[in-house]
MDTraj code that builds the backbone (N, CA, C; nanometers):
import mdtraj as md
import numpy as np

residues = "UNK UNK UNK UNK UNK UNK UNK UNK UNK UNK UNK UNK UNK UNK UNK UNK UNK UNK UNK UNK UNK UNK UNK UNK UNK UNK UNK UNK UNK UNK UNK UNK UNK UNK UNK UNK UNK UNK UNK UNK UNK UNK UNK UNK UNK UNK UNK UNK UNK UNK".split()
xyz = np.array([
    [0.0828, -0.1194, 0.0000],
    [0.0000, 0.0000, 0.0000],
    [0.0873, 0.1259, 0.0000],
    [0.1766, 0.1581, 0.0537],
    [0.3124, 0.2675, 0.0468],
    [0.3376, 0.2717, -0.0571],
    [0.4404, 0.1465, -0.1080],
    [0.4585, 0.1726, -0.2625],
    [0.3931, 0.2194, -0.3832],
    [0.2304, 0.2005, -0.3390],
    [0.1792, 0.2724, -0.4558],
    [0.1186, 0.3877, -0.3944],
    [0.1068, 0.4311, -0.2676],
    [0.0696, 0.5788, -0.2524],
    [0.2074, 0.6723, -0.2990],
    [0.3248, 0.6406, -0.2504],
    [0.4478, 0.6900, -0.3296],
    [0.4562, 0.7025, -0.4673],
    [0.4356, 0.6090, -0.5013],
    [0.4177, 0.5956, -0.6769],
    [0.3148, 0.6966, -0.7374],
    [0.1720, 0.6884, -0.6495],
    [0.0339, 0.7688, -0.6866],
    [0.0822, 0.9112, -0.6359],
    [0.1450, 0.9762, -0.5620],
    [0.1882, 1.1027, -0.5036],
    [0.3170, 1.1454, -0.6004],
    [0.3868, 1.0948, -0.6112],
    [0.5195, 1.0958, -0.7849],
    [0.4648, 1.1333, -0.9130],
    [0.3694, 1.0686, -0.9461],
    [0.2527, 1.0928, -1.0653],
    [0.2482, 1.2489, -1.0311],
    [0.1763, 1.2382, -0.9384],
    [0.0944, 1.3911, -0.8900],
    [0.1745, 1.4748, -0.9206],
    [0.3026, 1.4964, -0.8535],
    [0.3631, 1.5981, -0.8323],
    [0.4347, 1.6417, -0.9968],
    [0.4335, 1.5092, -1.0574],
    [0.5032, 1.5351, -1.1988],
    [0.4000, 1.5876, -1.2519],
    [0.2825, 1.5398, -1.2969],
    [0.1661, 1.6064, -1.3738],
    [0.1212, 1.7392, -1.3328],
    [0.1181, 1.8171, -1.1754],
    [0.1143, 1.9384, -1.1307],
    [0.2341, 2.0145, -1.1676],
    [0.3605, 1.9699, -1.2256],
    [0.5034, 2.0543, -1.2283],
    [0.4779, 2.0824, -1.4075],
    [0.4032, 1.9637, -1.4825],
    [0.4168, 1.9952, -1.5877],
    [0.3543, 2.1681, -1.6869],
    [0.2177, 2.2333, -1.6134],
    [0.1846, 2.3175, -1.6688],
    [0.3174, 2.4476, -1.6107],
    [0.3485, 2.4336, -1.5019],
    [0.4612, 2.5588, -1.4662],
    [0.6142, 2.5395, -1.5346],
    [0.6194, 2.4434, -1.5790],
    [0.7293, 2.4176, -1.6664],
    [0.6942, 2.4317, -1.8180],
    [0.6176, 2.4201, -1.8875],
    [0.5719, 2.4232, -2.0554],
    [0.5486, 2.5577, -2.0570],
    [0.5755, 2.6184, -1.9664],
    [0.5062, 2.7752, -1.9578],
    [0.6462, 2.8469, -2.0161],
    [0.7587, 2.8107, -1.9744],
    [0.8961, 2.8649, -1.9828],
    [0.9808, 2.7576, -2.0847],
    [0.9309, 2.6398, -2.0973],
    [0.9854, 2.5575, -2.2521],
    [1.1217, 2.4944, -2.2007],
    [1.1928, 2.5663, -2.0931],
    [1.3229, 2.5167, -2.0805],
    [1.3524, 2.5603, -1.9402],
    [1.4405, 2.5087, -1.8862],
    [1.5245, 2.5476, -1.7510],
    [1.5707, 2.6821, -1.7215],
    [1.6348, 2.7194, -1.8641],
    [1.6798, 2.8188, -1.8488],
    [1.5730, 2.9699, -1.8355],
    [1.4562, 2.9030, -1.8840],
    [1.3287, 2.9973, -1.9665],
    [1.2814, 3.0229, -1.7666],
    [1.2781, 2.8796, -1.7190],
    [1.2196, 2.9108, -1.5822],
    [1.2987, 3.0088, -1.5098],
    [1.4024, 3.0296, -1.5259],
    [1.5533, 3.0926, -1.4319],
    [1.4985, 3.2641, -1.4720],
    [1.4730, 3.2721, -1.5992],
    [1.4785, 3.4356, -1.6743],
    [1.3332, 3.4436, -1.6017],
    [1.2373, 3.3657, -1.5930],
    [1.1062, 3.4210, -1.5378],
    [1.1082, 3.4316, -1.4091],
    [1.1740, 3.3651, -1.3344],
    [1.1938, 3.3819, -1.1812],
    [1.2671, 3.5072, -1.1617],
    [1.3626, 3.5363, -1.2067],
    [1.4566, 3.6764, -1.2244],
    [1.3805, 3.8090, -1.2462],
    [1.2927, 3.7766, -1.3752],
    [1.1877, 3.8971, -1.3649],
    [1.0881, 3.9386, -1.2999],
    [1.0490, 3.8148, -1.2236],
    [0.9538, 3.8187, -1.1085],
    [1.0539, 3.9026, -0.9956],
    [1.1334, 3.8487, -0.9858],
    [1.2117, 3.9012, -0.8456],
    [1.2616, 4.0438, -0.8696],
    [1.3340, 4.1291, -1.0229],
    [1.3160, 4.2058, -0.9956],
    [1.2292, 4.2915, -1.0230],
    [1.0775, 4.2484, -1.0779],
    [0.9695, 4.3971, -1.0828],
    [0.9320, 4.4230, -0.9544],
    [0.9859, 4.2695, -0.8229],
    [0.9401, 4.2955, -0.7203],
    [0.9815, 4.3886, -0.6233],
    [1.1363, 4.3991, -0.6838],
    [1.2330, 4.5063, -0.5939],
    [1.2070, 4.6410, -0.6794],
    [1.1718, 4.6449, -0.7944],
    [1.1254, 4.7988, -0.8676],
    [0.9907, 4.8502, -0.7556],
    [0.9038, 4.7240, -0.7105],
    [0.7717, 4.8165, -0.6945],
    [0.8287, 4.8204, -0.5591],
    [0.9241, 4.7808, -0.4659],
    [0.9503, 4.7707, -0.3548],
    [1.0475, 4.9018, -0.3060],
    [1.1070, 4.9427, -0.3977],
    [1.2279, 5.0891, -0.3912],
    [1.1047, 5.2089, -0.4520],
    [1.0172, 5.1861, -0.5581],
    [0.8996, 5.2716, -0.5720],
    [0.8354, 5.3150, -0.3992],
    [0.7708, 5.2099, -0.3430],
    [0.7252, 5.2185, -0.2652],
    [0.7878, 5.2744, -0.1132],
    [0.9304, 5.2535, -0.1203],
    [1.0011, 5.3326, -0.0089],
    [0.9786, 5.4591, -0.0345],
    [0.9890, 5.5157, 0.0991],
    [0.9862, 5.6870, 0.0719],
    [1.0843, 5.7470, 0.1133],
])
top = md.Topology()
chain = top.add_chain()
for i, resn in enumerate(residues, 1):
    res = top.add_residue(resn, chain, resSeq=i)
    for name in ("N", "CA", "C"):
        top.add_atom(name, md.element.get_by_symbol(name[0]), res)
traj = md.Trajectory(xyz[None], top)
């Protein structure tokens, strides 16, 4: 019963990773979107200092 809730939870996590990955096509595609996330976050974050 483990072995296949492990197995059934492995599935999961691969089939949930697949739409956030096809989104960026490549590794590297995920790295440049994480980067731009992080810095529009420090643009609106130095905006927002006074």
């Amino acid at each position: 019963m483990s072995k296949n809730l492990t197995l059934a939870l492995t599935l999961l996590a691969l089939v949930a990773a697949v739409p956030l990955l096809s989104a960026c096509h490549t590794t590297a595609g995920a790295g440049q979107d994480i980067s731009a996330t992080g810095q529009a976050i420090d643009k609106a974050a130095k905006k927002a200092t006074p």
